[in-house]
C-alpha positions in Angstrom: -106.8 58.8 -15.4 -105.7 62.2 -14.1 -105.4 65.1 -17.2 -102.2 66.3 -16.9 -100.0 68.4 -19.6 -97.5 71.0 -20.3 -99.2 74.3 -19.7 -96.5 75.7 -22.3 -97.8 73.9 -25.4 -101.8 74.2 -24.9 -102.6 73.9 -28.2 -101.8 71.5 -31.2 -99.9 74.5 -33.0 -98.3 74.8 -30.1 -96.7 71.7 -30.2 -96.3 71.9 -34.2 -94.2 74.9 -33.7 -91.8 72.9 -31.3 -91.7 69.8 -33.1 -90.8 71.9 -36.1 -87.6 72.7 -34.1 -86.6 69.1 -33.0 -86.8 67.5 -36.0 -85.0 67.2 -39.2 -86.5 69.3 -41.8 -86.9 66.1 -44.0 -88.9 64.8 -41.5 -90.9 67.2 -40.4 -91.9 67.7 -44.1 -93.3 64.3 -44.4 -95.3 64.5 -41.3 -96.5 68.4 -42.6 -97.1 68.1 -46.0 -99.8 67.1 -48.1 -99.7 66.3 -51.7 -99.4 68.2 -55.1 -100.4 72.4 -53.9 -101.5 71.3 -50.1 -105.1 72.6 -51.3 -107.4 69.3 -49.9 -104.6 69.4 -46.8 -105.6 72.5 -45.9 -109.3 72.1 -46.5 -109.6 69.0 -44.2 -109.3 72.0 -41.2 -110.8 75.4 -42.6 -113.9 73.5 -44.1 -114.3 71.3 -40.6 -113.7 74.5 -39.0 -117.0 76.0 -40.9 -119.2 74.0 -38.6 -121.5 75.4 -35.6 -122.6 74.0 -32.6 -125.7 75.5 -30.3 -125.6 75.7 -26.7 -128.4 75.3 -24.5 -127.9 77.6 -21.6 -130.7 77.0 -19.7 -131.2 73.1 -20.1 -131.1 71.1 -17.0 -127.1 70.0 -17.4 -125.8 67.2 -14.4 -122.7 66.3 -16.0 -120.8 65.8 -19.3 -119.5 62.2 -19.9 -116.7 61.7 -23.1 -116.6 57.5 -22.5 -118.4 55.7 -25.8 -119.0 52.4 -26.6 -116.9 50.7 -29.9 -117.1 47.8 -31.2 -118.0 46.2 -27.4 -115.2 48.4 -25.9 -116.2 51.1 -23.5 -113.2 53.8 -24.4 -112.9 56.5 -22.2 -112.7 59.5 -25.0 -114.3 59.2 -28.8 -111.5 59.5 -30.5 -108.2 57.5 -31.2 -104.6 57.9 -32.7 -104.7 57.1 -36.5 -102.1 55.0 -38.4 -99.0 56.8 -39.7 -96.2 55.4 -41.4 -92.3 55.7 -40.5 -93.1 57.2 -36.8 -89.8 56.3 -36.2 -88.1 58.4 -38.5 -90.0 61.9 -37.2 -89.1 60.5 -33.5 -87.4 57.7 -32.3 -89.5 54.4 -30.5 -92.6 57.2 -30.9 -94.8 54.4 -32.0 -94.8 52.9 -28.8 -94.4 56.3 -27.0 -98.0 56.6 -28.2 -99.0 53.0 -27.8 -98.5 53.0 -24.0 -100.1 56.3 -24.1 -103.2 55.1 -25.8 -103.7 52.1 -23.6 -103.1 54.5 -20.2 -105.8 56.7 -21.5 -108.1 54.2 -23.1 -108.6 55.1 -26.3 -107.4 52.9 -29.6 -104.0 53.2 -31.2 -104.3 52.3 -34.7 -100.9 50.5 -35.7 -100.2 51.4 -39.7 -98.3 48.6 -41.8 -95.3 50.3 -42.7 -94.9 52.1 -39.9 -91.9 51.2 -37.2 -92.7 49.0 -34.4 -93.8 45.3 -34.9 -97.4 44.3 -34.9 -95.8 42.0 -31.3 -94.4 44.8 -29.9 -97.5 46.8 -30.0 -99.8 44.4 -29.1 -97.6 43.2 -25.9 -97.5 47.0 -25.0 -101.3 47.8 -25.4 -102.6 44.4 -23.7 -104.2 43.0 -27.2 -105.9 46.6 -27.5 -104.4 48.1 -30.6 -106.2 47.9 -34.3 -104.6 47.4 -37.0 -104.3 48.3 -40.5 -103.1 45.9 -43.2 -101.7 47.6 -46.3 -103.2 45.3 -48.8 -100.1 43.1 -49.8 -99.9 41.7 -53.7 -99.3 38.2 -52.2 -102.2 36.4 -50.5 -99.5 34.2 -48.5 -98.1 37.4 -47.0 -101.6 39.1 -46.4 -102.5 35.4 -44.5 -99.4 35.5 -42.8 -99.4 39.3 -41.4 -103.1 39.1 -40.7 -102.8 35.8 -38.4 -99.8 37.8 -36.7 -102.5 40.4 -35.9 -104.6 37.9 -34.7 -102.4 36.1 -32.7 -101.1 39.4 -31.0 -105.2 39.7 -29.7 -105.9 42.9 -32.0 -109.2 43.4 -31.9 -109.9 45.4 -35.3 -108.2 44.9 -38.8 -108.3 48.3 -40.9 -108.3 48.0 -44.5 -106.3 50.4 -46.5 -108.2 51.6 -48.9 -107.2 55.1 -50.3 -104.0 54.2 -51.3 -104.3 52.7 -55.2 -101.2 55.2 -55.9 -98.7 56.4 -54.0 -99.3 60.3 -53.7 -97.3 63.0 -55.6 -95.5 64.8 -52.5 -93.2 67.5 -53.6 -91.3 67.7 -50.2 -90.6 64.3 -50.2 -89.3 64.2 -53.7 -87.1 67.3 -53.0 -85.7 65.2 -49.8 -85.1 62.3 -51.5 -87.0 60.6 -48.7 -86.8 56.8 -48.0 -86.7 54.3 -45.9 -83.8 55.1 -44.4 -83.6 58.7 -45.5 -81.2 59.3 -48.0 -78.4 61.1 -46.5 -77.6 63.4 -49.0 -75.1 66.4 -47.7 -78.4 68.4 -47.1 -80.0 66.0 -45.2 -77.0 65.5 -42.9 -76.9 69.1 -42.0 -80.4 69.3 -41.0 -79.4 66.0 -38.6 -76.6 67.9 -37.3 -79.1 70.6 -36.4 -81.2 68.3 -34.3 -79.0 66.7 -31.8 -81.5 65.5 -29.4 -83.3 63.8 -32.6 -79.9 62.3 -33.6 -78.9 61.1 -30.1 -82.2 59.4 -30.1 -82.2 57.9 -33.4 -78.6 56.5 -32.1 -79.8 54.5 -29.0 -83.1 53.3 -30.7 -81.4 52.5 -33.5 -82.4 53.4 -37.5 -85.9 53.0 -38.1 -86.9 50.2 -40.3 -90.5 49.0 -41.3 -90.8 46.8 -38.4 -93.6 44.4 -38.7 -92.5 43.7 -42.3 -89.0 42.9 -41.8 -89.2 38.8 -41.6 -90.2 38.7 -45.4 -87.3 41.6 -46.3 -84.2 40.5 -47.9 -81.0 41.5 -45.8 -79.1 44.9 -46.6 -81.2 46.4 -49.3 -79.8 49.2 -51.0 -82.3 52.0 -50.9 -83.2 51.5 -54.7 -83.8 47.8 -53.8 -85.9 49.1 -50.8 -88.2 50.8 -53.3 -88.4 48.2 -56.0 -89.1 45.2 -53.1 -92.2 47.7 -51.5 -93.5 48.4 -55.2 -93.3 44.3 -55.4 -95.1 43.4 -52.5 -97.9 45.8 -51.8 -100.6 46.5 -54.1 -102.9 49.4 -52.4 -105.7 48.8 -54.6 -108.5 47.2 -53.1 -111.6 45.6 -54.2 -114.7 43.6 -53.5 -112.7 40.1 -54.7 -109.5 41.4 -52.4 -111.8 42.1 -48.9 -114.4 39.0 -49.3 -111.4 36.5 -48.1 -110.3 38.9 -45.7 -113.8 39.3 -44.3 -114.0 35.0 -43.8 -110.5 34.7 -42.2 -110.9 37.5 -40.2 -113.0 36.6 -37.0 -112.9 40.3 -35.0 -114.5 43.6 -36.6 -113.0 45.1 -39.8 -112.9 49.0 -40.4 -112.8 50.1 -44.4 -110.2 53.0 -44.5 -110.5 55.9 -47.0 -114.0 55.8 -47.6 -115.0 59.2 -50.0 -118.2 58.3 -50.9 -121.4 56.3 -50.7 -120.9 53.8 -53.2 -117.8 52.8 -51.3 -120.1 52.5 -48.1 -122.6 50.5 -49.3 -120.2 48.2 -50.5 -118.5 48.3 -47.1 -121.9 47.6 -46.0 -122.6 44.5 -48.7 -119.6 42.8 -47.8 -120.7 42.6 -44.4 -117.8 45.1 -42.8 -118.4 46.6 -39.0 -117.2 50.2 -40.1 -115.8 53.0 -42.2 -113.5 55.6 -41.9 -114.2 58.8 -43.8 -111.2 60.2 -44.8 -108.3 61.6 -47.7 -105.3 60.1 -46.2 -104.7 63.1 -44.3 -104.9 65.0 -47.5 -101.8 63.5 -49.3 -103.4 61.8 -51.9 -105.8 63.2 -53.9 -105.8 67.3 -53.8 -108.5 67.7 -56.1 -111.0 66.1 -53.6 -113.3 66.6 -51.2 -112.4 67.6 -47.4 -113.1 64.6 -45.3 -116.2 66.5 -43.6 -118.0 66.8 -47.2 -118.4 63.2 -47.7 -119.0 62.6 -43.7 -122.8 64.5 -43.6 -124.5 63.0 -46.0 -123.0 59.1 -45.3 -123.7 59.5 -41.9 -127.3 60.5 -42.7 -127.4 57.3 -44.7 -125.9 55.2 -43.5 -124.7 55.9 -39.7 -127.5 53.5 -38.9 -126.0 50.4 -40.7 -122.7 50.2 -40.1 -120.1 52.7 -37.3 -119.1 55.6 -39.5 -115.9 57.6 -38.3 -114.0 60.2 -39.6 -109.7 61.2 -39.4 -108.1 64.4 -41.4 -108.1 67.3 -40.5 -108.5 67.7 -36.9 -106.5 69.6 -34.7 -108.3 70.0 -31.3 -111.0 69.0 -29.2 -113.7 71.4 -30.9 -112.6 69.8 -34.1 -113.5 66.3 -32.5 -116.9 68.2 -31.1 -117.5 69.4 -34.9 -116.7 65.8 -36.1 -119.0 64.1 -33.4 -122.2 66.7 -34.4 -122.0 66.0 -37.7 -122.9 62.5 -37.2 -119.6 60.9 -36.7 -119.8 58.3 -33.8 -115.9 58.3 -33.5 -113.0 60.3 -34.7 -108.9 60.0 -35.2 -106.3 62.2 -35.3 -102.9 61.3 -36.6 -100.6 64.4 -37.3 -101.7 66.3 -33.8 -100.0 62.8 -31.8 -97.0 62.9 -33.9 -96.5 67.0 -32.6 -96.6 65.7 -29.8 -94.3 63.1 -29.5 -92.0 64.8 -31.6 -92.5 68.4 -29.3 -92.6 66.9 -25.9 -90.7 63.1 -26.2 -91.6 60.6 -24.3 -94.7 63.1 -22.6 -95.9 63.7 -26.4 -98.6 61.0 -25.9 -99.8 61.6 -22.4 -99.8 65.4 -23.2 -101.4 65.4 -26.3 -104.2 63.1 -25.2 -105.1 65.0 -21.9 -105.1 68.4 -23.7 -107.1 66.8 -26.1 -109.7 65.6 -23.3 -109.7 68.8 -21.4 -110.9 70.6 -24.6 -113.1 68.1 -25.8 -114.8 68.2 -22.1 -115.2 71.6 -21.7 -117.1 71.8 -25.0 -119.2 69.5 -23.9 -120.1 71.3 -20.4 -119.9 74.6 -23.0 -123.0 73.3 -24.9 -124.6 71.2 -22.1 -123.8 67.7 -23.9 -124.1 65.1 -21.2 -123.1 62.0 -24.0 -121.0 61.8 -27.0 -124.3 60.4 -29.0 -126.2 63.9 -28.3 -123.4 65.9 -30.4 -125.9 66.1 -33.3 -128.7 67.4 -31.4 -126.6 70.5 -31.0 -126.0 70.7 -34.9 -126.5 74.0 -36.5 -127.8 72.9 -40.5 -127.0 74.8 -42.8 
């Protein structure tokens, strides 16, 4: 596919900076933030950042080639869109924006739970080529039921939630009184007001709602009924006894979610899972720990040879997905950057953010004389 985008956003801050001016602040705090002082949020980047890669001038170079192999899939770059809740409600219909996007370009779209398209939808959009990942519900019934709806949409990949035990302490959102729908407190209207195009959008696409979930919702739920029936039926804690049934009803290849460390991996690995996904949640869970690319060295080391390790938080370019790749990821996602972009640029967001994404990704590559995405490492520097 031809790399097209907007020469005026050519960088992820870029299109942070606009989306920050087309969105409600309430939103765009949700999508921004991180949790507690922001300190792990903005480690995921500066400690990623810290990480060198050597070029080999004078090595024989033909050409540089991003397609990789997953999981039996030959994508066309090594990295995906991660799963983010209530897309809708930073930009309207931007889950499938992104979807359609995704399946253009050939690289996964991860669907999240709770976000706001149906597990149908997506699945009818991307051809049976989305993953997606099951926020472990309290109720085996409904985890049966929403996992043979994945199956019967052709998803290739189940994601298991796994960083989630407690909701995490967000400030912002507290402050914003932020819902599902968004409580439209006279603040919060003002901020709509602000944002016509948002507003115009959220008007013919209608009011986000969690999607996938909404057979098993009761009817008109108050927003303090919303809360009390998603505190009811989701329990994000997992463990070995919750994953072993998963693992026998579930016939395609499961990803563990959140993994922090390498007790969590071998377990991962015990219970016979295809892969793991290093990774804080983004940073909005726990802000005393560890930046996702602490954890990543040393499992990959270990482990990389046992089951596909993978990494999301924190990255915000194509040299981040370079510095991912060397240190011994074999794939990497990226949620935030796709939602800048859908929420920047519209219905373009996903094409743009993609190809700019590729272009740097590839010239990196050509930078350091890396003809495949599995010789990152070689160009390493240890420290």
């Amino acid at each position: 596919m031809k790399l097209t985008y907007n020469t005026k956003y050519p960088s992820i801050k870029d299109l942070r900076n606009k989306a920050k001016k087309k969105i409600p602040k309430f939103a765009f705090e949700y999508l921004d933030g991180g949790c507690n002082e922001d300190v792990n949020l903005d480690k995921n980047t500066s400690e990623l950042r810290k990480v060198e890669m050597k070029p080999y001038y004078l090595t024989k170079h033909t050409k540089s080639v991003m397609k990789t192999t997953l999981f039996g899939h030959e994508y066309d770059a090594p990295f995906g869109i991660a799963p983010i809740g209530l897309q809708g409600l930073m930009w309207p219909n931007s889950p499938e924006i992104l979807a359609k996007a995704a399946f253009e370009h050939n690289i996964p779209f991860v669907l999240s739970t709770v976000t706001t398209s149906s597990i149908e939808r997506i699945g009818e959009i991307t051809e049976g080529n989305a993953w997606f990942q099951l926020y472990h519900p309290a109720e085996n019934s409904l985890r049966d039921d929403i996992i043979k709806r994945a199956a019967a949409a052709d998803y290739p990949v189940l994601v298991l939630l796994c960083d989630v035990p407690t909701f995490g302490f967000r400030p912002r959102d507290i402050r914003n009184g932020l819902a599902m729908p968004p409580r439209m407190s006279i603040k919060n209207i003002l901020q709509v007001m602000g944002r016509p195009e948002w507003a115009m959008k959220t008007l013919i696409h209608g009011q986000p709602n969690f999607a996938t979930l909404k057979p098993y919702m009761p009817a008109d739920l108050d927003l303090k009924q919303l809360g009390k029936f998603m505190d009811q039926t989701f329990s994000g804690r997992l463990n070995e006894e919750k994953i072993a049934p998963i693992r026998d009803m579930w016939k395609g290849k499961i990803v563990l979610k959140g993994v922090a460390s390498e007790k969590d991996t071998e377990t991962a690995i015990k219970l016979g899972l295809d892969g793991i996904v290093v990774s804080n949640h983004g940073g909005r869970q726990l802000d005393a720990g560890q930046s996702t690319i602490k954890p990543l060295v040393p499992i990959a080391d270990k482990y990389g040879d046992k089951i596909k390790v993978m990494m999301d938080s924190g990255l915000r370019s194509g040299p981040d997905i370079a510095r991912t790749l060397a240190s011994g990821a074999e794939f990497a996602f990226l949620g935030r950057s796709f939602m800048y972009g859908v929420s920047a640029l519209g219905n373009q967001g996903g094409n743009h953010t993609i190809s700019l994404l590729k272009t740097e990704l590839q010239q990196v590559m050509e930078q350091i004389c890396c003809e495949r995405v599995e010789d990152f490492p070689n160009h390493l520097i240890k420290k």
